[in-house]
N, C-alpha and C positions, 0 to 999 in steps of 0.2 A: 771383795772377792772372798769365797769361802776357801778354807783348808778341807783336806781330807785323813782325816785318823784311821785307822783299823779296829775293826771290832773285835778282831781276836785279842789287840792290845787292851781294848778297856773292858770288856767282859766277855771270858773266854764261854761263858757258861751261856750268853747268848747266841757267839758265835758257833757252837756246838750242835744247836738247836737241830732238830731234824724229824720231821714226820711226827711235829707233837699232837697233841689231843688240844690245845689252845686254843679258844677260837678265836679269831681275828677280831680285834679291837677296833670299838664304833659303828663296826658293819650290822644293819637291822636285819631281824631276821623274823619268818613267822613258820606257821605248820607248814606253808607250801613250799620254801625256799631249802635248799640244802645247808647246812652250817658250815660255815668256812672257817678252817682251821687255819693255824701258822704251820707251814712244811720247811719252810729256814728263814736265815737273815741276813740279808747284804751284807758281806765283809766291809764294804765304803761307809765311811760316816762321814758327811759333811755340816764342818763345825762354821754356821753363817758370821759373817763378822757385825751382829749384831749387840747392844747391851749385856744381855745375858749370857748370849754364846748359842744361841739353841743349836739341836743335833736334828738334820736328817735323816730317818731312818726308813728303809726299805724293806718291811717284811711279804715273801714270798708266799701266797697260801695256795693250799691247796685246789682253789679254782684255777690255777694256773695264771694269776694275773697278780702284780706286782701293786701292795697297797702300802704309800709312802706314809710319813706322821714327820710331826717335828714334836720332837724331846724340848721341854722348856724345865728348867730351873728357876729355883727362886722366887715363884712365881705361884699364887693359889687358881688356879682355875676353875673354882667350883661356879663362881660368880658366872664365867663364861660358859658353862657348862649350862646353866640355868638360863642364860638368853638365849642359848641355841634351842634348849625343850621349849622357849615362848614360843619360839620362829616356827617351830614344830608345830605349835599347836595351833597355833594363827595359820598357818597353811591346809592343815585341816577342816578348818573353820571356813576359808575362805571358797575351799573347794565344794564342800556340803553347800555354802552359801551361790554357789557357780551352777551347781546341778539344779536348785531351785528356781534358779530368774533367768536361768538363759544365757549368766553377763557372762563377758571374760574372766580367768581366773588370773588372778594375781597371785605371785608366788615369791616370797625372800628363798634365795638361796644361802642354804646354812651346811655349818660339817659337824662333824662330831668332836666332841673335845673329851677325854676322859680322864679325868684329876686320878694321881697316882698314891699321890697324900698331900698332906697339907702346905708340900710347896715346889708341888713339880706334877706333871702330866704329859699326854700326849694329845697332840692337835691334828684331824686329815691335812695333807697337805692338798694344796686346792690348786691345777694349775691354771693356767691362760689369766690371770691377774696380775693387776696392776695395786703395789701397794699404795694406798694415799700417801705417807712419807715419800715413796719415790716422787711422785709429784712434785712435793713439797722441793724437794731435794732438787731438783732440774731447774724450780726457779729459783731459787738461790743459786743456782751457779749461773744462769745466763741472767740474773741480776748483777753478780759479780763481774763475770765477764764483759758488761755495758758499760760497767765504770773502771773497769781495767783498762777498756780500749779510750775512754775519754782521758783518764788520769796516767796511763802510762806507768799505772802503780799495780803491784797486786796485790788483789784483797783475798782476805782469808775467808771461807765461809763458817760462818760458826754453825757448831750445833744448835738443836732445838734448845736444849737444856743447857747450853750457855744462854741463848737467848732467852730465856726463860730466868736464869737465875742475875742475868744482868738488870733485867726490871725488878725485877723481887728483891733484891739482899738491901738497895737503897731505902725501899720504902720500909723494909723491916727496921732498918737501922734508925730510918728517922723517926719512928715510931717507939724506938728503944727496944725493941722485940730481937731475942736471938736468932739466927738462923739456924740453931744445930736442932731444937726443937720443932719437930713440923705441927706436932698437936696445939702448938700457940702461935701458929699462923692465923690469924685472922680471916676471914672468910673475904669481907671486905677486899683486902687488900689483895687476895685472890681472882678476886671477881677484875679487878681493875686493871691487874695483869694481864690475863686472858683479855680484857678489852682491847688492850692496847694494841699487843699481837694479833688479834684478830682481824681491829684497824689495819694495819702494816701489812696483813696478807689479801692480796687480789683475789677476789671471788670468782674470777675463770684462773684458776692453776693449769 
């Protein structure tokens, strides 16, 4: 469940904001289109209770329609930045390829992501979606729940990254290999982790 901070408390200079000349962030624009500026900013932030913490943020623009983003920390997004321009440009391609033959157009739905520096950005927020974690997450509890109702016990569900770091620390260990260092991980012994998990998760989630 997410919290909600105020934006007047974490940056009054956003919360201020009012009929700027900004223009709205990730929105494409050409010669035909109007430029959509930022006119304010949702006083609500919702802080997701995820790894990093991302922040929802809500800015108002000028078309009169409310354009959401998540604030991420910590994080470089330039990488993602650049598979969303591939999806871009494979949808173009596929489209020019569409008006040629007749066929159906096939289309990846992408958003914009806009790196802010080198360890934080903002992402569209995208709604009617289902995250693949949440998936993940639903069967590990009515996996739990199966064996709770057989054993009369209850199980904890671990995290990814517990599950993750309970295959891993052994084989590192029996290998002599530290775990504070991740550049002397092994690829090997990477690869065989991901197998194993892979193994252990059902291919209909």
């Amino acid at each position: 469940t997410s919290y909600i901070l105020k934006m007047s408390d974490i940056s009054p200079v956003l919360a201020d904001m009012k009929n700027t000349v900004i223009t709205m962030p990730g929105l494409h624009t050409n010669q035909r289109t109007v430029r959509v500026t930022i006119k304010s900013v949702e006083n609500n932030v919702a802080i997701l209770p995820t790894k990093t913490r991302p922040k929802k943020l809500i800015f108002y623009g000028s078309d009169g329609k409310a354009h959401t983003y998540l604030f991420k920390g910590l994080e470089d997004l330039h990488l993602d930045e650049r598979i969303m321009q591939l999806l871009s440009i494979t949808n173009t391609m596929l489209a020019r390829d569409s008006e040629n033959n007749d066929n159906q157009t096939y289309r990846a739905r992408h958003y914009s992501v806009i790196p802010l520096g080198p360890r934080s950005g903002l992402i569209s927020w995208v709604d009617n979606v289902t995250p693949l974690f949440a998936l993940y997450k639903r069967w590990q509890n009515r996996e739990a729940a199966i064996i709770s109702a057989k054993t009369n016990k209850t199980v904890n569900v671990l995290r990814p990254s517990e599950l993750f770091y309970n295959k891993l620390n052994p084989l590192l260990k029996e290998a002599g290999i530290s775990t504070e260092s991740r550049k002397e991980w092994p690829v090997s012994i990477l690869k065989q982790v991901l197998q194993e998990l892979t193994e252990e998760t059902p291919r209909d989630l």
